[in-house]
DRENROTI-428574 format. One record per residue (C-alpha): residue in three letters; chain; x, y, z. Coordinates in Angstrom, 3 decimals, padded with zeros to 6 digits, always signed. Example, Ala and Ser with C-alpha at 12.3 -4.5 7.8 and 13.67 -1.06 7.14 Angstrom:
+--------+--------+----------+----------+----------+
! residu ! chaine !        X !        Y !        Z !
+--------+--------+----------+----------+----------+
!    ALA !      A ! +012.300 ! -004.500 ! +007.800 !
!    SER !      A ! +013.670 ! -001.060 ! +007.140 !
+--------+--------+----------+----------+----------+
//
This chain:
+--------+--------+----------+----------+----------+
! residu ! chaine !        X !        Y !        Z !
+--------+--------+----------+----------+----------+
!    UNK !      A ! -009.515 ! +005.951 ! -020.920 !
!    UNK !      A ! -008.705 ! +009.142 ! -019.140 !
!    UNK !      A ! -005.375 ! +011.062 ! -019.248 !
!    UNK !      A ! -002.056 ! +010.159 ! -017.806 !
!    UNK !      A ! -001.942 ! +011.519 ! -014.242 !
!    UNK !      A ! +000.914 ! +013.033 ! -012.249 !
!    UNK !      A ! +002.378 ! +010.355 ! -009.628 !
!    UNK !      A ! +004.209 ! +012.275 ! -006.437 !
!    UNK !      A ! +005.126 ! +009.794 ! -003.914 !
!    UNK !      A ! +005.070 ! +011.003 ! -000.451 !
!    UNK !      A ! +007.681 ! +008.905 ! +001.437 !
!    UNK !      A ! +008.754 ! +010.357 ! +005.544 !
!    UNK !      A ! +012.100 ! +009.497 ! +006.981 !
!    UNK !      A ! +013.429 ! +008.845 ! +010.416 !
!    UNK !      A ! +016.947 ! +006.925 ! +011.137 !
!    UNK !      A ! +015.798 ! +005.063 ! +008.266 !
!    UNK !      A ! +019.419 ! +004.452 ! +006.540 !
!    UNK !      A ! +019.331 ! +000.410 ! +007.099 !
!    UNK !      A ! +016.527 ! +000.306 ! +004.849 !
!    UNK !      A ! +016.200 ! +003.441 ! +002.527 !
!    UNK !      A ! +018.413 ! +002.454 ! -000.318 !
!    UNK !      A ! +016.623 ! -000.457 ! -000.770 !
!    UNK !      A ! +013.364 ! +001.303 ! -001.100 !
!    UNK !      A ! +014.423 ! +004.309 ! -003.442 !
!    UNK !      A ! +016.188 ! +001.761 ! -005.922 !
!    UNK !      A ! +012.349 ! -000.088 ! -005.828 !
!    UNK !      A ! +011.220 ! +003.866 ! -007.099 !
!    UNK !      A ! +013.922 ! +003.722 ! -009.709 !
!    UNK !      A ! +012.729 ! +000.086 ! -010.875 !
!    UNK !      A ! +009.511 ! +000.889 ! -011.769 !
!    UNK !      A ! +007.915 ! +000.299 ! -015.118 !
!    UNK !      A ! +005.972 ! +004.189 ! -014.787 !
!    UNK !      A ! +008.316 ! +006.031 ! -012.973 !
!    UNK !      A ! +007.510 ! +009.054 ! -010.770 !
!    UNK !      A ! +007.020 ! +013.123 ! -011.673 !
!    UNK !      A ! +008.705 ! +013.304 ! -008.006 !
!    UNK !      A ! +009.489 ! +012.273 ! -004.653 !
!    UNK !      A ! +008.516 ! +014.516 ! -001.705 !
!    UNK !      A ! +010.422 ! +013.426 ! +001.540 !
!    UNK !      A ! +009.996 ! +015.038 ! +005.067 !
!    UNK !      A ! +012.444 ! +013.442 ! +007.503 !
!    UNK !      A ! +011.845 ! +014.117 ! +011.107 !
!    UNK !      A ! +014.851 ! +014.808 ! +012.677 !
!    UNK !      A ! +017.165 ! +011.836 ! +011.510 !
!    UNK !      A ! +020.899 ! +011.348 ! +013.537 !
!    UNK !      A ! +022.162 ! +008.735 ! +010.769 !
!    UNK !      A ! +022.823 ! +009.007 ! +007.416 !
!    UNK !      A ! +019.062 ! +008.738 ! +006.271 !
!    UNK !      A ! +019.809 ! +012.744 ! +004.807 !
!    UNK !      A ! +023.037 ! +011.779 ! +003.034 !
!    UNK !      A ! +021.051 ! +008.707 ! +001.201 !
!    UNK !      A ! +018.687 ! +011.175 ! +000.223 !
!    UNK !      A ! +020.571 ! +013.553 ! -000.999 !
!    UNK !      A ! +023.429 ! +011.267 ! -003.163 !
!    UNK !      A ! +019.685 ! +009.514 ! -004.689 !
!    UNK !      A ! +018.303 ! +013.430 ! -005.461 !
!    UNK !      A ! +021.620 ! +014.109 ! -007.353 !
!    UNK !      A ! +021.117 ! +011.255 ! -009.748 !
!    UNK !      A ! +017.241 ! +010.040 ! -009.611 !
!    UNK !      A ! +015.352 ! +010.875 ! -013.095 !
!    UNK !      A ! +012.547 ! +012.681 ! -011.835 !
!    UNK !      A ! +012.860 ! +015.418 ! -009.115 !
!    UNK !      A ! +013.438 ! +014.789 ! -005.385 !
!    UNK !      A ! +012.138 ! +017.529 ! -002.934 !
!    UNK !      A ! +013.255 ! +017.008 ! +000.511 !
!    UNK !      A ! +012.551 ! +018.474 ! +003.662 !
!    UNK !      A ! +013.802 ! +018.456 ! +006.885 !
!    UNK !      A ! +011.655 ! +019.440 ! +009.904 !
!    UNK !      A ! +012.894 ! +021.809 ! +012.510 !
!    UNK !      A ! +011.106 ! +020.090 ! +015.470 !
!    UNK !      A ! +009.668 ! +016.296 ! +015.458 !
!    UNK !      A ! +006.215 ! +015.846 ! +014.132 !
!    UNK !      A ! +005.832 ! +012.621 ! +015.257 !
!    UNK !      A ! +004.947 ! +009.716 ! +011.956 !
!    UNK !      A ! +001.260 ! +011.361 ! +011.040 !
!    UNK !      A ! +001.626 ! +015.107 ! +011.173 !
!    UNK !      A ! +005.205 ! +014.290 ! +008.989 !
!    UNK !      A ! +002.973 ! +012.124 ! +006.871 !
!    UNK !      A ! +000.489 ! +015.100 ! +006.659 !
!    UNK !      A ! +003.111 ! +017.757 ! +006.097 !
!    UNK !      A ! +004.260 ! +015.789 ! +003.506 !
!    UNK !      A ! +001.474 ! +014.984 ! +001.529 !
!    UNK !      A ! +000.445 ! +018.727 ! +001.287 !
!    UNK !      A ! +003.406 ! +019.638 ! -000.122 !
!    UNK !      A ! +003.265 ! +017.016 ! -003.032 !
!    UNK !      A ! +001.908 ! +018.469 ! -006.630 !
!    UNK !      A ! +000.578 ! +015.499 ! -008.817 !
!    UNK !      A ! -002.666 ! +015.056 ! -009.085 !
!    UNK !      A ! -002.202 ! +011.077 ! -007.372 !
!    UNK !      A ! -000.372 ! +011.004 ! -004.281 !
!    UNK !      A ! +001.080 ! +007.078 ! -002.859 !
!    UNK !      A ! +002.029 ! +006.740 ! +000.029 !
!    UNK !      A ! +005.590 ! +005.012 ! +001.085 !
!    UNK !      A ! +007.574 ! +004.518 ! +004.170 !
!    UNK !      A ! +011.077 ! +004.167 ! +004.306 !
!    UNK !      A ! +011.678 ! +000.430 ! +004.757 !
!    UNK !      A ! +009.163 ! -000.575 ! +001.876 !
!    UNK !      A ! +010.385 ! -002.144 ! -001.029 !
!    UNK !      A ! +008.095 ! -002.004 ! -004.502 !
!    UNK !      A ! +007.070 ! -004.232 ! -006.547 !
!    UNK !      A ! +008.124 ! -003.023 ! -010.532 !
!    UNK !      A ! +004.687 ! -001.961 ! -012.150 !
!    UNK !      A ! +003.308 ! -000.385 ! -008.705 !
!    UNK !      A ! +002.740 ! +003.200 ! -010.348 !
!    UNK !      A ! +001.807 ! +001.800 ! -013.808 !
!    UNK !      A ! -001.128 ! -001.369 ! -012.077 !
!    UNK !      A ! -002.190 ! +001.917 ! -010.306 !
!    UNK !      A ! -002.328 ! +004.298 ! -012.887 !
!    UNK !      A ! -004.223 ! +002.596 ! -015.120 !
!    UNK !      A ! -006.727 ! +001.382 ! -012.719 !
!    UNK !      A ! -007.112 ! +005.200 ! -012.096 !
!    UNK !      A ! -007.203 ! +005.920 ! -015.452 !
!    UNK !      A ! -010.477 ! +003.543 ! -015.833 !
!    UNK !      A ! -012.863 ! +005.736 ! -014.073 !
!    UNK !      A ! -012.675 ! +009.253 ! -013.368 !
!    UNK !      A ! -014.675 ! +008.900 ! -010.194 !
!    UNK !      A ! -012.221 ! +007.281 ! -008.727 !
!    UNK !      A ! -010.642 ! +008.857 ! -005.920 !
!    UNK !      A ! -008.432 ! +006.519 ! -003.842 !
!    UNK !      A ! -007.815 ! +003.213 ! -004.265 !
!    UNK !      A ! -006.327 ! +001.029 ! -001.541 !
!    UNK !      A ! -004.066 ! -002.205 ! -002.919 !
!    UNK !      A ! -002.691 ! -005.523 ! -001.770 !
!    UNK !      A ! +000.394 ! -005.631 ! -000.190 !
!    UNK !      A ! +002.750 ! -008.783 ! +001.510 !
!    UNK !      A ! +004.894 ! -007.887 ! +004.394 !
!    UNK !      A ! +008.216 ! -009.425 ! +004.745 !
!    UNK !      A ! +010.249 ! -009.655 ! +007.544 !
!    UNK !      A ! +013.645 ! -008.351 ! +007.740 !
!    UNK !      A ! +015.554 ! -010.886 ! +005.395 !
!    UNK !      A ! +012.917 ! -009.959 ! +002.420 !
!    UNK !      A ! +010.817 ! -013.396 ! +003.123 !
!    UNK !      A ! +006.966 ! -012.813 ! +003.013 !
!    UNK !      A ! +005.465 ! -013.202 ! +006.191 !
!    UNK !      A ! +001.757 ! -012.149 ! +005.232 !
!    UNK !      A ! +000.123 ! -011.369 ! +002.087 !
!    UNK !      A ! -002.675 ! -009.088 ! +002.623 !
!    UNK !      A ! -005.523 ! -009.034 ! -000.379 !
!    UNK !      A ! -007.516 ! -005.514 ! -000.349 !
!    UNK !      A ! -007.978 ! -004.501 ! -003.288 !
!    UNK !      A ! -010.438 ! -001.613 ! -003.025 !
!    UNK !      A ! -011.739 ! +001.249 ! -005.135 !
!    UNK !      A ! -013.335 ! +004.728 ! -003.136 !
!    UNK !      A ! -015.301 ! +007.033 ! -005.676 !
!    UNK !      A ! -014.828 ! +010.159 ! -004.951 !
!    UNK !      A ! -017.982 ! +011.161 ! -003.578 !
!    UNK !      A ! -018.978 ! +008.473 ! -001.016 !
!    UNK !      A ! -016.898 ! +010.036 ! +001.504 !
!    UNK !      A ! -017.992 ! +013.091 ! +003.343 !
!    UNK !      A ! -015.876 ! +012.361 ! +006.640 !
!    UNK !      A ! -012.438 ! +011.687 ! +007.577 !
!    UNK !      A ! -011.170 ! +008.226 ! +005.235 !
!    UNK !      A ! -008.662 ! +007.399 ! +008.024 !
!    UNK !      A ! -012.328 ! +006.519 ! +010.319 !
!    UNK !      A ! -013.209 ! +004.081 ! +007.482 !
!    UNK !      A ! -010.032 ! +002.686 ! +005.134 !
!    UNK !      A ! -007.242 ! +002.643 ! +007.981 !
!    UNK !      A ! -008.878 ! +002.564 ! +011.800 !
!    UNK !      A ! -011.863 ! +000.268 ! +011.176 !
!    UNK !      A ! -010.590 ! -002.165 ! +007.918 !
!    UNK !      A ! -007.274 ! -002.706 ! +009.061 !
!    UNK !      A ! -005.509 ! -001.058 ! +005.592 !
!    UNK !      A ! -002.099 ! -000.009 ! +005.412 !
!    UNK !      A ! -001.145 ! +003.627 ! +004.590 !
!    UNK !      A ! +001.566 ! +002.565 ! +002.002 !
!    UNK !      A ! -000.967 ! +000.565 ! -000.131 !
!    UNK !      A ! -003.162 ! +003.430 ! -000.144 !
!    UNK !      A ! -002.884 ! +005.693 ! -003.439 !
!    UNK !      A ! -005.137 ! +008.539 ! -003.606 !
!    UNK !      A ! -006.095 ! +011.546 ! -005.774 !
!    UNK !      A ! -005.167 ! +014.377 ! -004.443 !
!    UNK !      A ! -008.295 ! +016.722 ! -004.038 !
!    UNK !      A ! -009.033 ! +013.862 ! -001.236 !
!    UNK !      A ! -006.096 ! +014.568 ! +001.047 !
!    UNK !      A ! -008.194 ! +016.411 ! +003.117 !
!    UNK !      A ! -010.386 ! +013.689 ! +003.574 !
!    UNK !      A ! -007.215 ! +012.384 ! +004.905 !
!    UNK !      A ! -006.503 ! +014.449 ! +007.419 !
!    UNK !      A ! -005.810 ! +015.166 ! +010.241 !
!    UNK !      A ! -005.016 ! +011.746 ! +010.658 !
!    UNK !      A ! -004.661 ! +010.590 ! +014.710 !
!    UNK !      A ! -001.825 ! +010.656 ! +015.781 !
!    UNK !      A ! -000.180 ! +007.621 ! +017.271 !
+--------+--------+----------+----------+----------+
//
């Protein structure tokens, strides 16, 4: 088994205060916790900066956040973002996601069984806005690290229907990443 890898998650904001606290208490409840959060929030008018601020002052592991002078629109924020993350795996969260406990530690260890691997893409349900499960989506997938020698957004996202906040990835693939269309 490998070493223990550095977990940023990459999480961007916008008038996201109905569901944000939910979704940073889900970052506090896991069973691996964090080395940090990296937020960029694009230009919120609500108290989405406040949240994150009052969960920076207390949260066990640090919380970089970053506001954006002009609106990058949800990919370029999500690309910003991710660039300015330093652990070695990078997941991927929006702001009205809620975790599941053991996210980071299922993840990490899966990582953790192969060095080769260099993003792995996981199953996710999607709930509707009372918490009840609308659709449970199984994708478990594994990407070594060399099969890909184009943009992964072509292949994981565009043409097999994935979700960006399931997606975990190491981060010497990021550029693979991007630039991600933007939509």
């Amino acid at each position: 088994m490998s070493k223990k890898h550095n977990i940023s998650i990459v999480m961007t904001t916008y008038n996201g205060e109905r569901f944000l606290k939910e979704q940073l208490d889900s970052f506090l409840w896991q069973t691996r916790l964090p080395d940090e959060l990296v937020v960029c929030d694009d230009g919120s008018t609500d108290r989405t900066l406040d949240i994150l601020e009052n969960f920076a002052r207390t949260a066990p592991f640090p919380v970089k956040i970053f506001r954006n002078p002009q609106r990058l629109g949800f990919s370029k924020n999500f690309e910003k973002a991710s660039l300015m993350c330093s652990g070695d795996l990078v997941a991927f969260s929006d702001q009205d996601d809620i975790w599941l406990p053991e996210k980071l530690e299922v993840v990490e260890n899966i990582f953790r069984t192969d060095d080769e691997i260099g993003l792995l893409i996981h199953n996710l349900e999607l709930v509707d806005n009372y918490n009840i499960k609308i659709i449970h989506k199984n994708m478990l997938k594994l990407i070594k690290l060399n099969n890909y020698k184009n943009n992964i957004y072509l292949y994981c996202i565009k043409d097999q229907n994935y979700n960006g906040n399931s997606i975990i990835v190491k981060s010497p693939l990021l550029e693979k990443i991007w630039p991600y269309p933007p939509f």
